[in-house]
Residue, then its C-alpha position, 0 to 999 in steps of 0.5 A: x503456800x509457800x515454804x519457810x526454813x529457818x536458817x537461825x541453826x546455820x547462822x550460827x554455825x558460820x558466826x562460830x566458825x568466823x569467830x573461830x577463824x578470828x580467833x586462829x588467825x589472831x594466834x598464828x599472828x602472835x606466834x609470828x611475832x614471838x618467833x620474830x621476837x626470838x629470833x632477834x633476841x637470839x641474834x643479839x645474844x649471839x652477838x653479844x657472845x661473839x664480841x665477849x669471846x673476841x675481847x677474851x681473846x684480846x686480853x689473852x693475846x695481852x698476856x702473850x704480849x707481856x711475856x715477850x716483852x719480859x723476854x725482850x733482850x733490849x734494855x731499851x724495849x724491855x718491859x718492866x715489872x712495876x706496874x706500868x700499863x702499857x696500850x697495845x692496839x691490836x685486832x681492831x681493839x686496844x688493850x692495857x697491860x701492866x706487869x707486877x712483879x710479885x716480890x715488890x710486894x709484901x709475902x703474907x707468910x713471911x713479911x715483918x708484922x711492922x710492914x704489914x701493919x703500915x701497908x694496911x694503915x697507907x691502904x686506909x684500913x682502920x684496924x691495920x694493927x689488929x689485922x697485921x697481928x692476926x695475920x702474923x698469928x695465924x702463921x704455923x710453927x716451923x716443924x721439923x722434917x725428921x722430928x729432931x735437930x733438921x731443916x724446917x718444913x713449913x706450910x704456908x698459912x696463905x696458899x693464895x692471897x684469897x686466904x685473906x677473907x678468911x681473917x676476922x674483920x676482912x670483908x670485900x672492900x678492906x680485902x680490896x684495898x689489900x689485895x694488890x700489894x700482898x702476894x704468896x708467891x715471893x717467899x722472902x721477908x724482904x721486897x724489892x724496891x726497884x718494882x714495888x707500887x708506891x704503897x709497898x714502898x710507903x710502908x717503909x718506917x720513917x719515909x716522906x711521900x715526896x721522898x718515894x715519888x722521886x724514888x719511883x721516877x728515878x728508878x725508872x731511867x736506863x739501868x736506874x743512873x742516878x737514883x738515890x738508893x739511900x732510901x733502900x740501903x737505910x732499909x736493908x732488912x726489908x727492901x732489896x733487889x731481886x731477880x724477877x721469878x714470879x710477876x701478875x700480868x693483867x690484861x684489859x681487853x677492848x673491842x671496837x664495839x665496847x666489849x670489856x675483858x680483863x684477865x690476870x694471870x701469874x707467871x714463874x719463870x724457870x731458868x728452862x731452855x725448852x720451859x722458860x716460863x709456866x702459868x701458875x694462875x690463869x683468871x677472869x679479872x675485874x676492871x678498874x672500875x669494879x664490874x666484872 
């Protein structure tokens, strides 16, 4: 008779390990999609990087741009600091400069509490008076250095313009809409019309909008020939010309692909053969359209 085995043992083993073979290929197919995954997202991130550090360097280069256009000795190429934006196509990209001078604008520390009230009221603030007083309010008496009779040392009460959102009332967009035309840096009760923006210059008491619009495209010719400078003379306390000493470049980057940098930085001039300038502020900025 004629011998029967039962192979229902072995049959089992081989559908286990089919399934576990399945089962293994199944893994190794999904680790090589991952790693192709990874590795396209890392390439992306590289890229990515790649093209904000070039836009960075960009707007860098912009600031480098602006400082010698400040330095340039002809009248004609000279750059302004009133704010002008200049476009420089450089290193496959473009970029938008403008320079500031810093005492067209309106010194927290120091500028009249009637300058400050009107700028914010120009700026659309609703509490500018109120704002005004506690800026002027939070100025620290003058003390003197040796107790007596001699010269006043004092501390700013604004080290940086930041210092603002510390105020009652300032949250981001009224600190928005201030933020460009204030300044630490001048140190004068005064500011000069010849660069300041067209809001520091509404800020004058008594003044029509057409009045100023004229002003600022007349200063603007060689040597200003022809301005009207009655506006200025009638506002002798407060505006006058100055020598340039401190002014904000700010520097938008683009790179042929659409990376977006923007940097900002203050600028002093010394009167130095071998320093003629330092660099008080270096900083990422944001673009005109609020993202950073």
């Amino acid at each position: 008779m004629p011998q029967r085995f039962d192979d229902s043992a072995g049959a089992g083993e081989r559908g286990v390990a089919l399934v576990l073979v399945l089962w293994l290929l199944t893994l190794l197919a999904i680790l090589v999609v991952g790693f192709a995954g990874d590795g396209r997202t890392q390439l992306h991130l590289a890229r990515n990087q790649h093209e904000s550090a070039a836009a960075q360097a960009l707007a860098d280069a912009g600031v480098a741009f602006a400082v010698l256009g400040i330095f340039d000795p002809a009248p004609s190429t000279q750059w302004r600091a009133d704010g002008q934006v200049h476009v420089v196509q450089y290193g496959g990209g473009e970029l938008q400069v403008s320079v500031q001078d810093e005492g067209g604008k309106l010194d927290l520390n120091v500028a009249p509490l009637s300058l400050l009230a009107n700028l914010f009221r120009v700026q659309g603030v609703a509490n500018a008076d109120q704002l005004a007083r506690a800026v002027v309010a939070g100025r620290p008496a003058a003390v003197s250095n040796d107790g007596g009779q001699g010269a006043a040392a004092i501390t700013p009460a604004f080290v940086a313009v930041e210092d603002l959102r510390r105020m009652p009332g300032v949250d981001w967009k009224i600190y928005d809409l201030i933020e460009p035309f204030v300044t630490v840096y001048s140190g004068s009760p005064q500011f000069d019309p010849m660069t300041a923006p067209r809001a520091v210059l509404l800020s004058l008491p008594d003044v029509q909008e057409n009045t100023i619009d004229e002003f600022i495209i007349e200063r603007t010719a060689p040597a200003a020939i022809g301005a009207d400078f009655s506006l200025v003379v009638s506002h002798g306390d407060v505006a006058a010309a100055a020598p340039l000493r401190v002014f904000t470049v700010r520097a938008e980057a683009t790179t042929a692909v659409g990376a977006r940098f923007v940097r900002e930085a203050v600028v002093i001039l010394t009167a130095q053969a071998e320093l003629p300038y330092r660099i008080l502020s270096w900083r990422s900025a944001h673009r005109n359209d609020g993202a950073s």
